[in-house]
N, C-alpha and C positions, 0 to 999 in steps of 0.2 A: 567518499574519497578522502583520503589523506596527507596527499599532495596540493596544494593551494595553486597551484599552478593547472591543475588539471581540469578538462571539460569533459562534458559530457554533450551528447546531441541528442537532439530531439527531430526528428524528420530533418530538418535542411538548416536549425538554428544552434549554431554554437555558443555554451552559455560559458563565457567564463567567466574569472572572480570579479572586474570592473562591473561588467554588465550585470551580475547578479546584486553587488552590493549599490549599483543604480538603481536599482527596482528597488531593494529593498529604502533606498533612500525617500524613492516616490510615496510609495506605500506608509513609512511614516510621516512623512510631511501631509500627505493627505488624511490620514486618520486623525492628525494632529489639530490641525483646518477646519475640519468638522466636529469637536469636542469645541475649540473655542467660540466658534461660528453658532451652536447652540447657546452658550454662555453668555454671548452677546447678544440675541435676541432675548433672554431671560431679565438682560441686563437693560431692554428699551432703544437700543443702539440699531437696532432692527426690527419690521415688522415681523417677520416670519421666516421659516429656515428649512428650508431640505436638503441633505447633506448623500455623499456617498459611501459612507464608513459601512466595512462589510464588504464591496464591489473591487479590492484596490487590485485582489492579486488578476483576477480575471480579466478589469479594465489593462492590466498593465500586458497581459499574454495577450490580449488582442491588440493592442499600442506597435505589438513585436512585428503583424503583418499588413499595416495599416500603411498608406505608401504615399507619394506624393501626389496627387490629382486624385486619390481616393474621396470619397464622400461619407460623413458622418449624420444619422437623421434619429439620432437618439431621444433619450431619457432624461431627466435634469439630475441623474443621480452618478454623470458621468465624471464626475472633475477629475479621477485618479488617471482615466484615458487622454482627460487633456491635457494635462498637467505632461503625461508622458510624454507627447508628440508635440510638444513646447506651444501647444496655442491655449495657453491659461498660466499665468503667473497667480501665487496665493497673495497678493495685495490687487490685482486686480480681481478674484475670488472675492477678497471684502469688500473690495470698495463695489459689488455688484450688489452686494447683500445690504450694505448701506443705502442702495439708489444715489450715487454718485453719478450726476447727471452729463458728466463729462467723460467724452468717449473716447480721450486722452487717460481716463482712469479704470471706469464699465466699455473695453471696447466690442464690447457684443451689442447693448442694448441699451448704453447712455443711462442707464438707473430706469427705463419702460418695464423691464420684465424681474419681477422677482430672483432672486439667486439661482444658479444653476441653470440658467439656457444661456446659452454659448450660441457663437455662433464666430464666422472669420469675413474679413471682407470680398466684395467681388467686382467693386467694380472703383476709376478712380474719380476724383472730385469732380470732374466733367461727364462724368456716370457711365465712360468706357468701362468694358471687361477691363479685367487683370487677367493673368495668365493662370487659370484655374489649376493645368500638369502643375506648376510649380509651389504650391497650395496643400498644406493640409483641411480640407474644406471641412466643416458641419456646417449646416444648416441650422441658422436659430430657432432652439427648440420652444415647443408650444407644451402649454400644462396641460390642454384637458389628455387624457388616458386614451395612447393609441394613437392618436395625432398625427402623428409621425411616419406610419405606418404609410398610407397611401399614396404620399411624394415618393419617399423609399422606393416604392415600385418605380416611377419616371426618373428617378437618380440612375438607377442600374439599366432602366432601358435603353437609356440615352446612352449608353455602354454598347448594346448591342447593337442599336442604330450608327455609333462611330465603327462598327466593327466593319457591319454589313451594307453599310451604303457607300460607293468608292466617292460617291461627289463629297461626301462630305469631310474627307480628308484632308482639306485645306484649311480646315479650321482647329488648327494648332494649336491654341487656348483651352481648348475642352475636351482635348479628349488625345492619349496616345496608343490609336487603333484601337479603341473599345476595352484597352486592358484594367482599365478602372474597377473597382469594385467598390460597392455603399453597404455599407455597416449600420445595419439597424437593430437600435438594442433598446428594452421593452421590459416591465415588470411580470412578472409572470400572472400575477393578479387581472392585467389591463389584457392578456392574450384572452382573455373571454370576450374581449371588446368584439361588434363584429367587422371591424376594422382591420381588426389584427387578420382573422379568418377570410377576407375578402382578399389580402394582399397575400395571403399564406398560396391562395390560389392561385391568384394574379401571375404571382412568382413564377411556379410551378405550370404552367399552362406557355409562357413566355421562355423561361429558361433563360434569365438574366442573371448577372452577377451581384448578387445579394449576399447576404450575412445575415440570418436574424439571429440577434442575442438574446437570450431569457435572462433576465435575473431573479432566479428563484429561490427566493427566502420563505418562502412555505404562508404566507401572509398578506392581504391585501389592506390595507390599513391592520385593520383588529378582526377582517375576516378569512379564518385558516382554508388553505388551500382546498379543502376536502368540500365546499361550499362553492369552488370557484371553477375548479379544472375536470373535467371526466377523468376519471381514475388516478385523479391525484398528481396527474402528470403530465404537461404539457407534451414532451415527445412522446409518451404513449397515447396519448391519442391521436395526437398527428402520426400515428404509424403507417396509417395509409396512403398517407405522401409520400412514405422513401421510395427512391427512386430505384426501379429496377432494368436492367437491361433492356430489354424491348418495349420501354415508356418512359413518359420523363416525368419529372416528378423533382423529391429535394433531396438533399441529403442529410441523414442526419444526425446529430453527435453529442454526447452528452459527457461533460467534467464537470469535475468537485470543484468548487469554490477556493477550496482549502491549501489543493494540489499541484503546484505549482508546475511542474513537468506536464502533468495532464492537462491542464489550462495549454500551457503552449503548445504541447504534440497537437491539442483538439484545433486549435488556431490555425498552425502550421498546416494541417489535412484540409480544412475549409478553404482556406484563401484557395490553395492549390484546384480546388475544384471550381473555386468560384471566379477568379482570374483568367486562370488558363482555359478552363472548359464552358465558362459560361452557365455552370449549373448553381441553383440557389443552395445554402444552407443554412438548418437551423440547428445553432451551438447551444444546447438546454445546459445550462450553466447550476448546477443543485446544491445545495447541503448551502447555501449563503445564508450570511447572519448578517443582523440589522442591529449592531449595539446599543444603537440609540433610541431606537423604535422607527417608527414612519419621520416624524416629523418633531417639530415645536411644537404643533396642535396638543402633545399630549404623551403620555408614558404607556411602554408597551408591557410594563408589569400589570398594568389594569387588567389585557386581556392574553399573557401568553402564560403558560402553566410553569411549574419550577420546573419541571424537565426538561421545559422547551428554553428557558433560561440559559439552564445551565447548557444544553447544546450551544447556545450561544457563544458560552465562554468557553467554551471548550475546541468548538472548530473555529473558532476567530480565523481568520485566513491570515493576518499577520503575524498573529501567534503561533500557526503552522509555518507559516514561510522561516520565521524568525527560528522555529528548529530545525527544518530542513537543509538552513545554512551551516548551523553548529553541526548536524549528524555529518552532513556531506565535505567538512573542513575548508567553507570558502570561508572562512574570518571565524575570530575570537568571540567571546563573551563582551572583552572591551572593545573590540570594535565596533560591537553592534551598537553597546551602550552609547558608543562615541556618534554613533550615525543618529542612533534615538535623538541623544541630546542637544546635536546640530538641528533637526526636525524640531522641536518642541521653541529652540532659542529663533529658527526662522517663522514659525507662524505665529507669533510673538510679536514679530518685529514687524514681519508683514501686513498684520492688525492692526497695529500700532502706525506703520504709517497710512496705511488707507484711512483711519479712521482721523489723524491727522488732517489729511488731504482734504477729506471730506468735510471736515470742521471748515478749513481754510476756505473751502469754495463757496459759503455761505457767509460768511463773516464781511466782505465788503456791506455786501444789504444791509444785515444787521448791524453794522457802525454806523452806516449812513442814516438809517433808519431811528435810530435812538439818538442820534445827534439831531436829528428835527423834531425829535420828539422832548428832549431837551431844551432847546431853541423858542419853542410854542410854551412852553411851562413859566417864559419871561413873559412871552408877548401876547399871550391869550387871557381875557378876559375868564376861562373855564381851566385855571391854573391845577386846580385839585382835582379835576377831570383827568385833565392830559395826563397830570404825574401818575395818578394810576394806571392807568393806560401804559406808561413806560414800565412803570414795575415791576405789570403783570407780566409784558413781556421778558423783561430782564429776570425773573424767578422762572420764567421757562426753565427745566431741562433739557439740555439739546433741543434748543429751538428748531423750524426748519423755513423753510418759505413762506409757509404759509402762515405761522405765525407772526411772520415779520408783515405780511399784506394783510391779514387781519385786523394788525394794532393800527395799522397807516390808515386806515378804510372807519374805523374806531372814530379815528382823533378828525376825521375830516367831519364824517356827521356830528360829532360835537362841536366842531366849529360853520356848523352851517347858518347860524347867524352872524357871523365874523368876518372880515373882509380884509384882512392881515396880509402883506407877505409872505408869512410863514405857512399859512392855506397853502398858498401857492406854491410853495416851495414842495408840500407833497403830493400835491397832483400831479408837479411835474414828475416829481420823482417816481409817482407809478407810473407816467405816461414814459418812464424812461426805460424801467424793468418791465415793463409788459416785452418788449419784443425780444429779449435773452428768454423769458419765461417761453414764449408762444416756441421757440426752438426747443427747449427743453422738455417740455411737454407736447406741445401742438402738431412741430413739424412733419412733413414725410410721409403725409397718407398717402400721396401719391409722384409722382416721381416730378423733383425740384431740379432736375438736369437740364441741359439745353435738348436732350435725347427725351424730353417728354414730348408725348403724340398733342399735346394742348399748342405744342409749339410748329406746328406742322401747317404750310400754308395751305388753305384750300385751292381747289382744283375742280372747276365744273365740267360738266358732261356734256359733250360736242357730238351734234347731230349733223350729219346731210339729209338732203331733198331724199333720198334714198336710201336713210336708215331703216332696214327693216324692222316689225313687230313681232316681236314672240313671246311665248308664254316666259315671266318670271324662273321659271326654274330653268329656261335654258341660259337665260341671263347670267345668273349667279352659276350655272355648271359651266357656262366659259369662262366667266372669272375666276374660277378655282383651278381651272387649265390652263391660264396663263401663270397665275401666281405658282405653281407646284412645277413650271417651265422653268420659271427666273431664278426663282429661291430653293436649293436644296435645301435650306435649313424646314422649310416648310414638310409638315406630316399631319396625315389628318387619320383620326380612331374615333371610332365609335361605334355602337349597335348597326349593325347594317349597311354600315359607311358602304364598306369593300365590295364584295360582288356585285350586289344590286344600286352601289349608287348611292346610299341612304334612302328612306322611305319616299323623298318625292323629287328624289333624281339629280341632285341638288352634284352629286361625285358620280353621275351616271359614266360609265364606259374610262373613269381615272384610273381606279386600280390597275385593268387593262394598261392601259397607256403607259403608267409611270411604275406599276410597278407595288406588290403587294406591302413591300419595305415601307412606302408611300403613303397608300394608301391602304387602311388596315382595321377588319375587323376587329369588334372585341365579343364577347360574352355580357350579360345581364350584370355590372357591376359597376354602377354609377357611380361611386365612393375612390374606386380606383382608376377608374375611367380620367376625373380627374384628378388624382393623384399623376396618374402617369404622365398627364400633361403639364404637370406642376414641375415636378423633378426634371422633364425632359427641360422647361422651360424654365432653369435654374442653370442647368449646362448649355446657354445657347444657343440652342433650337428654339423654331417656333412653332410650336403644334395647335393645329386647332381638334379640341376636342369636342366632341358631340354630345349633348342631352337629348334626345328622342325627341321628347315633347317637353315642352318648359313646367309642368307638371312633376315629372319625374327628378327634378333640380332637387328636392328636395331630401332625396335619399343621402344626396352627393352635399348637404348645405353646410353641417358640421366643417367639414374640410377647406370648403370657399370661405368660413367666415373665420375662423380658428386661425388657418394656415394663411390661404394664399391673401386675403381682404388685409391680413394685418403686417403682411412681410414687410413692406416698408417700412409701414410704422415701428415696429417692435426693434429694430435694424437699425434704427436712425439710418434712411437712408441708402445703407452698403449692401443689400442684396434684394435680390429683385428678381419676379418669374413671368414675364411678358409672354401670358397664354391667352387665348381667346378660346372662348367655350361658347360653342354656335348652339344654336336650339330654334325650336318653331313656336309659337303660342299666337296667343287672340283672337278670339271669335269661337274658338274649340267648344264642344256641345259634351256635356257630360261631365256628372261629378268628379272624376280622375283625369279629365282632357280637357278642361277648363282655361286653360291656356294663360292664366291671369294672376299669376300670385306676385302681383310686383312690391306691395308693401312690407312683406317678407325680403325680397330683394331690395327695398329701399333700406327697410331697416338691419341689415343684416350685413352688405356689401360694401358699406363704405370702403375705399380702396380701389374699389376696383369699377371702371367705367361700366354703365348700363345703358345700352346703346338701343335704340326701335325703332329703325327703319320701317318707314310706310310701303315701303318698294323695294324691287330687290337692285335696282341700280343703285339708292342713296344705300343699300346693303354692302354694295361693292365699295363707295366712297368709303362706307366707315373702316371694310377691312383694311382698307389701304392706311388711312391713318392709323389706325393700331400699328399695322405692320410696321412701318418707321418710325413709331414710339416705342417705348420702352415698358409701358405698364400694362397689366393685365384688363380684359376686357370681356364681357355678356354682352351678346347680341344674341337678341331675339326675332327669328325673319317673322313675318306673316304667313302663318300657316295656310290660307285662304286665298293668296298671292300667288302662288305656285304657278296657277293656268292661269292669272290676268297680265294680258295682251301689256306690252311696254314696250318701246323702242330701246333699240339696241344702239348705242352710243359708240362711235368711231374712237373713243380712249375709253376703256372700258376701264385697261388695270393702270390708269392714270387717274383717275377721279379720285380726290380726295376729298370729303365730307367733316367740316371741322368738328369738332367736338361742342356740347355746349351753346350751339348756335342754332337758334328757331328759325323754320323757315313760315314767313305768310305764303299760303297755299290758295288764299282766297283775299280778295283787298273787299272791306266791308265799311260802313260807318255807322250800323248802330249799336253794335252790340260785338264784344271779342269771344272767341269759343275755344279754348286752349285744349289740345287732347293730343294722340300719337299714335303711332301702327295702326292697325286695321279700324279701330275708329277712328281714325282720318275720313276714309270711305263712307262710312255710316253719317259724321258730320258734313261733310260734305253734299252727300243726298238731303239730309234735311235743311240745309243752306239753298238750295237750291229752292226745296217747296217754300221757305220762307220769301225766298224773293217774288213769288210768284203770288203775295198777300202784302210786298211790301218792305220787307222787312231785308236790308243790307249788312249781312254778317260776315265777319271779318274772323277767318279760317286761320288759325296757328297749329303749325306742326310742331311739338318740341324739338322732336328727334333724338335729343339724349335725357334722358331725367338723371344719370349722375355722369357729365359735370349738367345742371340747369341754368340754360339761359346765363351765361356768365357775360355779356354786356347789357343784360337789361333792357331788350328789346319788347318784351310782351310787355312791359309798362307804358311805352311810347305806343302802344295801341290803345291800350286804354285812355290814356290822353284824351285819344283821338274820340272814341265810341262811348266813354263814360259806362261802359256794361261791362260783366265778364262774365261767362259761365266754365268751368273745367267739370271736362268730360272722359271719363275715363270707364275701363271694364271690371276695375278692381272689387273688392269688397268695400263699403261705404271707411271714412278713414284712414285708406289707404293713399295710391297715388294720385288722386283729385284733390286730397285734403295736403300732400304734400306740395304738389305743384300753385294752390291755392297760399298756402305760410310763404311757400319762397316770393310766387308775385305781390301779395295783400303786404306780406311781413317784412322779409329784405326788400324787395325793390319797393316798398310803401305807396301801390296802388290805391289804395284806400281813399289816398289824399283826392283822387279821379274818379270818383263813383259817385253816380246818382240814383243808382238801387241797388242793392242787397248783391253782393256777389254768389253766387250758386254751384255748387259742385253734384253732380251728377257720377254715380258712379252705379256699382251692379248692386244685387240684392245682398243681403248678409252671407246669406246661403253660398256652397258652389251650385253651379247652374245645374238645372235639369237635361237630360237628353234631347234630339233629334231637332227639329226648329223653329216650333214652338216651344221647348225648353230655352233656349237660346234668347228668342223673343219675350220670354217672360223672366227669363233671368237678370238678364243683359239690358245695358240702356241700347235701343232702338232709334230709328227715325223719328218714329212718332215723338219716341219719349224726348231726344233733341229738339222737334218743330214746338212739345207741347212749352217745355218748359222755358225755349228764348220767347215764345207767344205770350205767355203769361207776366214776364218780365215787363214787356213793351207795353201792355197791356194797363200795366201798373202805371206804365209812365204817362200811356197817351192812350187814354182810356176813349176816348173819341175816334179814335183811329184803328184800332186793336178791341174792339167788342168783345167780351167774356164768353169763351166757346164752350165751357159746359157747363 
C-alpha cells in the first residue's frame, strides 16, 4: 500500500499504521531483552537464561486475540506475548533473571523461578479471588517440558462448565458464560511429551475452548526435528484429529513464523472457533528461528549446519516484519530506525535499572554485615582471622546473601572461644535476617491466608440412640450427595465416576441425580485427569478428582509435584488451585494394587495435604475442611472399608476433622503404636491379643501425615509409655521412618524412651497376590503382637518370657 493512512483486514482485525508500528515496537524491544539478557548471564549477573527471540511476530498475532478473563498456560519462551498484553514490563524481565526476591520487582515469582515463567496475581492479601473476567491471566509457568499441557485441559473446561451449568452463573469472578479461552503454547520438540498427546486428546474428546500453540523451530535443544516428530511435522500427524462434520475432533492451522498477516488471519480463525464454538485448536506455527540457539547452556553453531544458519538469518521474523512494513508503506526507513533505536535505549535502561534495584536490595545486609565485621577486627582477640574473613567478602563480585551469612557464620566459629559483645552482636544480627530470608525463600508451601483449611475449627460427629449402621461406602455416597446439593462449584471426574458410581459406589445413583455436568466420566488418562482438575481448580471451582486405585497416582505424579505441589510456593503466594484428588489404597493385594506408595507421596507432595482416614466418617470430616480451605489436598479412603458397618452421624456434611491432629483410638500405658488407615484395624486386633498376655498398648491414629501432628501430641504419649513402635504398610524407609524423624527428631521423643524405638513397615518388595501374599508382604497382627512382645520382653524379661 502506498497510502499510510491505509488498512488492510485480515478476518475481523484492522491493522492500521499505530497498531502495526506498536508491534513492531514490541518485537524490538523484545529481541532487544533477550541479546542483552544473554550478555548478562555471560557477564555472572545471572545464573542462566532462556530467552524468546525468534517467537515475537507470532507471540504478538496471538496477543491480538487474547481477551480479558482469557487464560495463558504457556512456555517460558513467551515474554514477546507478555510484554504485548501489558503483564511483563522489561525491568521486571531483569529483575526476574537476577532473582530479585521482591515481588515489588519479580511479580511473578519473587526471584523462586528462573527467568521466563510469568505468571499474574489471583487472589488479595487476605487470599480472596480478585476478579479473574477483569485479568489477563497465565498461570505461572513450570520448566519441565510439557508441564503445562494438562492444567490447560481444566482452564478451558472450567469454560465449558461456566457455559453449561446455569447454577454456576453467579460466580462472576470467573467466568463470563464460558466465553474464555486458554492458550497453550509449547515447543514443538516437547509435543513428543506424552503429556502433550494425552491433552491433544483430552481436548478433542471434551471440545473445550483451547488454543494449542507450537513453536516450531525445527530443534529440540541440538536434536533436529526428524528424531522428534512422525513426518517431521507436528500438524501432519495430528491429521487425524481434524475435525470433521459428523465428529468432533480439533481444528487445525498452520503459519509462518515469519508472516505477519498469516500469523493473525491463522489467530483470528482459531479464537473464532474456539470462543464462540467451543472447538479446540492447534495453530502449528513453522519456519521459527531461534538466533540465539536454546539457551545460555551453549551455542547452536555446534549442532545446526550452515544452511540451517543461514535459514536463520534469512527468515528472522523481525526481519520479515521489518520489510513487510517498508513494502506495504506504513513508515520510513527512519522511522523504523527511530523505533529500533528507542528499543535498544529502553532495554538498556531497563537493565540498568533492575540490576540497580537488585544491587540496592541486598546492600542494607551487606553494610550491616561488614560493619560487624569491622567492629570485631578491634575487639577480638583473632584480629587477622576476622580481617580476612572481611576481605574475602568485600573482593566478592556481586556478592549475594549467601555470602554475606557465610562470612557472619565464619567469624562466629572463630570467635567460639570469645565472649565479646561483638559475638553477640552477630548472632543477633542473624537471628534478625533469618525471618526476611525464611520469606524470601521459605514461605508459601501452603496457604498463609486466614482461608487456610489449618485454620478451620473442628467439628465432631453426633450420634443418637438410633443412629443407624451401614456400610462405609453408603456413608461417604451420602456425603457426596449433600455436598454436590449445597455447592455448585462442586464436580466430581474420574474413571468410572458417572454411570456406575465409581468402582465401590462411593457416586452411586449422583450422575442420575445431579446431572452428567456433575458428575462425569472420563477415559484412561490419569495425567489429565488431574490436569483438568487443576485448571478447573485455578478458575474457582472445586472439583474432586479421582485416581482409581492410589497405585495408579503415579502416572499422574509429574503433574502433582511439578505443578500443582509447587503453585504456591513458586507464586509467592498469589495463586492457588484448592482441588482434592480422592483415591482408594491400603491393604490392596498385588504388585499393581498395592495400595501403599506413601513415601513417594511424602517425598514428592510437599504442598499439598495428605490426608488417611481410617473410616469413611473422619473421610467426610476431612472433606469438609478442605472444602472451606483454600489449598489443595490427597485423600486416600480405605479400600477394605467400603462394607465395614459404621454409624451414620446426624451432621454428616457438618463434621469437620482438623488437619494435623492425631487421634488416641486406644488409651494404653506400656507401650505407644503410631500408624494410620487400614492399619489402624490391623493395630488394633493385635492390641487387643496383647492385652489378653498383659500388655496395655496405647493406639494413635495420625490421620494426616502432611500437615503431622502439629501440636505434638504423640510425644505426650510417650511421656506416658516410655515405648513407641510406628507401624506402617509402606516399603521399609518410607512412611514409618518418616513419622519416626518427626516424633524421635522434631518433637524430641528420644528424651522419653527406655528402649529402642521400632518402625515396622512392609517388605522391600511390592506385595504379592491373593492373602497370603498380603500376609507375607504386609505387617500383620502377628507381625504387630510379635514385635511390641519382644520390646516388653526386653524390658521385663520376667514378665514377658522369650516366645521363640
Amino acid at each position: 500500500m502506498t497510502d499510510l493512512l491505509a488498512s488492510i483486514s485480515s478476518t475481523d482485525v484492522l491493522l492500521t499504521k499505530e497498531e502495526v508500528l506498536n508491534d513492531y515496537r514490541v518485537a524490538c524491544e523484545s529481541r532487544e531483552v533477550s541479546y542483552i539478557g544473554r550478555q548478562d548471564v555471560f557477564r555472572g549477573r545471572a545464573k542462566f537464561g532462556v530467552f524468546g527471540d525468534g517467537k515475537e511476530l507470532a507471540q504478538i498475532a496471538m496477543s491480538k486475540v487474547f481477551r480479558k478473563g482469557d487464560f495463558r498456560s504457556g512456555y517460558y519462551r513467551d515474554q514477546t506475548f507478555l510484554a504485548a498484553v501489558g503483564g511483563l514490563t522489561w525491568q521486571q524481565f531483569f529483575a526476574q533473571l537476577y532473582a530479585h526476591t521482591d515481588i515489588a520487582h519479580d511479580p511473578f515469582t519473587g526471584g523462586r523461578s528462573m527467568n521466563a515463567h510469568y505468571g499474574n496475581r489471583w487472589v488479595d492479601d487476605k487470599g480472596e479471588w480478585l476478579d479473574q473476567t477483569q485479568m489477563y491471566n497465565t498461570v505461572c509457568d513450570v520448566s519441565s517440558t510439557a508441564g503445562q499441557m494438562p492444567r490447560a485441559i481444566g482452564l478451558a473446561y472450567a469454560s465449558k462448565l461456566f457455559r453449561e451449568n446455569p447454577d454456576l452463573q453467579q460466580l462472576t469472578k470467573f467466568s463470563n458464560q464460558g466465553n474464555e479461552v486458554c492458550f497453550a503454547t509449547i515447543g514443538d520438540a516437547s509435543t513428543s511429551q506424552g503429556m502433550f498427546f494425552e491433552a491433544i486428546n483430552a481436548a478433542g474428546v471434551l471440545q473445550i475452548p483451547i488454543i494449542f500453540s507450537v513453536w516450531d523451530d525445527g530443534y529440540g535443544i541440538s536434536v533436529p526435528i526428524k528424531y522428534q516428530t512422525t513426518k517431521s511435522s507436528i500438524s501432519e500427524a495430528l491429521s487425524g484429529f481434524q475435525r470433521k462434520e459428523d465428529s468432533n475432533g480439533l481444528e487445525i492451522i498452520v503459519a509462518r513464523a515469519w508472516n505477519y498477516v498469516e500469523l493473525i488471519d491463522a489467530y483470528q480463525r482459531a479464537a473464532l472457533y474456539a470462543r464462540d464454538q467451543h472447538v479446540p485448536v492447534l495453530v502449528h506455527v513453522v519456519e521459527v528461528t531461534q538466533p540465539q540457539g536454546h539457551s545460555t547452556s551453549g551455542s547452536h553453531e555446534r549442532y545446526k549446519s550452515k544452511e540451517r544458519l543461514q535459514f536463520e538469518h534469512e527468515f528472522d521474523c523481525n526481519v520479515h516484519f521489518k520489510k513487510w512494513i517498508l513494502e506495504n508503506g506504513y513508515a520510513s526507513q527512519d522511522e523504523l530506525s527511530e523505533i529500533e533505536s528507542q528499543a535498544k535505549d529502553l532495554a538498556k535502561k531497563s537493565r540498568n535499572a533492575a540490576w540497580a534495584a537488585f544491587r540496592d536490595s541486598l546492600k542494607p545486609e551487606y553494610d550491616s554485615a561488614t560493619a560487624l565485621l569491622k567492629k570485631l577486627t578491634i575487639e577480638s582477640k583473632n584480629t587477622k582471622a576476622i580481617a580476612a574473613i572481611r576481605e574475602s567478602l568485600e573482593k566478592t563480585e556481586n556478592p549475594v546473601r549467601r555470602d554475606v551469612i557465610s562470612a557472619i557464620k565464619k567469624a562466629i566459629r572463630t570467635l567460639r572461644f570469645e565472649d565479646i559483645a561483638a559475638k553477640k552482636d552477630l548472632v543477633k544480627w542473624l537471628d534478625d535476617v533469618a525471618p526476611e530470608n525464611y520469606k524470601r525463600f521459605n514461605s508459601h508451601l501452603l496457604s498463609e491466608f486466614p482461608t487456610s483449611p489449618m485454620n478451620v475449627k473442628p467439628v465432631s460427629a453426633n450420634y443418637v440412640d438410633d443412629s443407624p449402621t451401614v456400610d462405609g461406602r453408603e456413608i461417604i455416597n451420602t456425603y457426596f450427595d449433600k455436598l454436590l446439593e449445597r455447592d455448585p462449584r462442586v464436580f466430581a471426574i474420574g474413571e468410572d465416576v458417572g454411570k456406575i458410581g465409581d468402582v465401590n459406589q462411593g457416586f452411586a445413583g449422583l450422575q442420575e441425580k445431579h446431572g452428567e455436568i456433575r458428575v462425569t466420566d472420563t477415559g484412561i488418562r490419569e495425567t489429565t485427569i488431574i490436569g483438568q482438575g487443576i485448571g478447573a481448580a485455578m478458575r474457582g471451582l472445586r472439583p474432586i478428582v479421582e485416581i482409581q486405585y492410589f497405585d495408579y497416582i503415579y502416572y499422574a505424579l509429574a503433574t502433582l509435584t511439578d505443578d500443582l505441589a509447587s503453585l504456591r510456593y513458586r507464586t509467592v503466594g498469589q495463586q492457588l488451585a484448592p482441588l482434592i484428588i480422592r483415591t482408594r489404597g491400603h491393604r490392596l493385594e498385588g504388585i499393581w494394587h498395592s495400595g501403599s506408595p506413601m513415601s513417594a507421596m511424602l517425598g514428592a507432595l510437599r504442598g499439598i495435604h495428605v490426608l488417611v482416614p481410617r473410616n469413611f466418617v473422619q473421610a467426610a470430616g476431612f472433606y469438609n475442611t478442605i472444602m472451606k480451605g483454600d489449598d489443595p489436598a490427597l485423600v486416600i479412603e480405605c479400600l477394605n472399608g467400603y462394607r465395614i458397618k459404621e454409624k451414620l452421624p446426624t451432621n454428616l456434611d457438618e463434621i469437620c476433622v482438623p488437619l494435623g491432629v492425631p487421634e488416641t483410638i486406644k488409651e494404653g500405658s506400656d507401650i505407644t503404636i503410631v500408624t494410620y488407615g487400614s492399619m489402624c484395624r490391623i493395630v488394633m486386633e493385635a492390641a487387643a491379643q496383647l492385652e489378653e498376655v498383659g500388655i496395655k498398648a496405647e493406639v494413635i491414629d495420625v490421620q494426616s501425615l502432611l500437615p503431622f501432628d502439629v501440636n505434638h501430641l504423640i510425644v505426650e504419649s510417650i511421656k506416658k509409655t516410655n515405648r513407641v513402635i510406628f507401624a506402617d504398610e509402606d516399603v521399609p524407609g518410607g512412611a514409618s521412618a518418616f513419622m519416626m524423624q518427626e516424633v524421635l527428631d522434631n518433637q524430641q521423643a528420644y528424651r522419653w524412651l527406655d528402649s529402642a524405638p521400632k518402625a515396622i513397615s512392609a517388605q522391600a518388595h511390592r506385595p504379592a497376590y491373593a492373602s497370603d501374599g498380603d500376609y507375607f508382604s504386609k505387617p500383620n497382627t502377628e507381625t504387630i503382637f510379635d514385635a511390641v512382645y519382644e520390646i516388653m520382653h526386653e524390658a521385663k524379661p520376667t514378665l514377658y518370657p522369650k516366645l521363640y
